[in-house]
Structures are given as C-alpha cells and as structure tokens.
N, C-alpha and C positions, 0 to 999 in steps of 0.2 A: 386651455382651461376647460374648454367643452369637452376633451377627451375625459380629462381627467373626474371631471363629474359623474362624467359617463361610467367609466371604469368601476368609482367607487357604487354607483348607483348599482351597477351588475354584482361587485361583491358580496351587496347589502340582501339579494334575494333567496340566494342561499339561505342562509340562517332565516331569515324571515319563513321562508318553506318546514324549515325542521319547526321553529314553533309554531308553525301552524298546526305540522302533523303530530306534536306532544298536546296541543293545547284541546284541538278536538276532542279527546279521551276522556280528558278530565271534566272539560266543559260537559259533555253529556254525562257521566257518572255525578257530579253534579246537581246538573238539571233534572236527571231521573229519581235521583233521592232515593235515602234508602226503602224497600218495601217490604215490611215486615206485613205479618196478618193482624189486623185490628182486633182487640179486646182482650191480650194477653201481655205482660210485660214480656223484655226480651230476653228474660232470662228462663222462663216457659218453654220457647220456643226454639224449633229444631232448626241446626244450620247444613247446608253441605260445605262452605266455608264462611268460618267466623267473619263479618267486615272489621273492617280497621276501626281500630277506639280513637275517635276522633270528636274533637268534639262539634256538635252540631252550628257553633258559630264561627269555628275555622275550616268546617263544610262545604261551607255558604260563601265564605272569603273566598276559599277555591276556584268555587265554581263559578262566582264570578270575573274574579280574575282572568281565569280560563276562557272564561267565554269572550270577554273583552278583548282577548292576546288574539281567540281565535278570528273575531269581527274583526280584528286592526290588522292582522297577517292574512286575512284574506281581501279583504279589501285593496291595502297596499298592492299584493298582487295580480290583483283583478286590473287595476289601474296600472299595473305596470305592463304587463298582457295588452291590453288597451292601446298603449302607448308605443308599444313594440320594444319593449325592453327585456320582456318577459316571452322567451320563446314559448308559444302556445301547447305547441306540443309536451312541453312539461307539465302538464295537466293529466295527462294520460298517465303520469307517474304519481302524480299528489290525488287525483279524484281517487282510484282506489287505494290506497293509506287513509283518506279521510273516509273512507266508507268504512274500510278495517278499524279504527280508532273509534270511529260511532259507535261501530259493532260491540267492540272489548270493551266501552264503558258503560255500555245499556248490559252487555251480559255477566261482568264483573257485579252490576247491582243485582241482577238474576239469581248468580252463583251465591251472593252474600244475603238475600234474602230469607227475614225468619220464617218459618211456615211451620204447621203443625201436619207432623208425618212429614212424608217420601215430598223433597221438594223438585216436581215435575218437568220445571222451568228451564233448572239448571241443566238437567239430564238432557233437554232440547238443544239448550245452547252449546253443550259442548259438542251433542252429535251433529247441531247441524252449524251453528255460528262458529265453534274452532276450525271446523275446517275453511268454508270458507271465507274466512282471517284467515285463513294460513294461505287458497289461492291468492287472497288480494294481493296480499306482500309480498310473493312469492313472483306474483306479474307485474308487480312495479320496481323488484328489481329486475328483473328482467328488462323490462325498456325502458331503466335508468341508465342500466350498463348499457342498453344497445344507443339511445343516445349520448350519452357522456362518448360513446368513442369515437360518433361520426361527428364530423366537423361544424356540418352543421347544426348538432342538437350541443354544440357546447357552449352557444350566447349565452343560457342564464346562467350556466355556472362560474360566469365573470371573465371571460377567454373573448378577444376580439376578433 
C-alpha cells in the first residue's frame, strides 16, 4: 500500500509542475495591472499592442486564482523536495520557466501598456526580456531532456 501511495504521490508532481509554470505568467500579469498613462482615457492613448478586452473584475479573478494555484503548486512542491519525493535537481528545470513566466507577464503588461507617443518599454522588453525568455526555456529544456533520460533524474517524473 506504501508503494502504491508512493507511486501515485510521484504521478501527482508532474502536473503540479506545469501549473505551476502556467500559473506564474498570469499570477504576475495579474499583479502587475495594466499600466496605462494617467490623465487620458484609453482610447487617447497609443499602443504597441492592444491588451485583451477583459473586464477589470475577471482581471482580478485571474489573478487571483493564479496566484493561489501558483502558492499551492509551489509549495506542494517545496514540501515534496523536502521530503525527498521531489528530485531536487528538478529545480534547475522549473526555477528558469518560473523566471521566463515572470518575465512574459510583467513584459506582456509592458507591451500592452497605453502611452502617449513611442512606447519605450516595450522596445526594451522585446530587445532585451525576448530573448532572455527564449535562453530560459531554451536551458530548461535542455536539462529537462538531459534528466528525463538518466535514470537517476527520472524519480519525479513518477518512474521507481
């Protein structure tokens, strides 16, 4: 029975990991809000891209939620790390996506930001925040794939 708890307990981190890495994104685009310039409505105001027509109380819902999913799937996982169920070394694959994920939804509000003229922000984030998002990801799959195929990096993917 101890196996079998065990087993299912290894399956369960998995998925717990992907929402954590969806839920970061949104948690901080969220929390960041959108940042328009004060004293013009926003139909004045110049975009480099339009944000999503959302309305300001299913926002909020978001980003709460988000944030919750992200506190509950990181914690879970902190706790299972903790406990040795959670190969530690899977960190080295999730810390950069959660950094990349920060990144895209602090620069996602950058890019969607109203401003009046040339908006500066986003010209930064794409020259300098796209790319490194694109290293993050780029190195977590990399020592996703290089653990997934040594034997011993494949405890948290649910494998005895």
């Amino acid at each position: 029975m101890a196996t079998n708890t065990r087993t299912s307990r290894h399956s369960q981190l998995l998925p717990t990991a992907a929402v954590l890495t969806l839920a970061v994104p949104l948690a901080v685009w969220g929390l960041v809000g959108q940042q328009n310039a004060q004293g013009l409505p926003p139909s004045e105001l110049d975009y480099s891209v339009r944000p999503w027509d959302i309305p300001a109380g299913a926002e909020n819902l978001i980003a709460a939620l988000a944030t919750l999913l992200a506190v509950g799937c990181g914690a879970l996982l902190t706790h299972a790390t903790r406990a040795g169920t959670f190969d530690r070394r899977w960190w080295q694959v999730l810390g950069p996506l959660l950094i990349a994920g920060a990144l895209a939804g602090a620069g996602w509000r950058v890019l969607t930001a109203g401003v009046i003229g040339a908006n500066i922000g986003a010209g930064a984030a794409l020259l300098l925040g796209a790319p490194l998002v694109g290293a993050l990801v780029l190195w977590s799959l990399g020592r996703g794939a290089w653990l997934a195929t040594h034997r011993s990096g494949t405890r948290a993917l649910g494998h005895a």
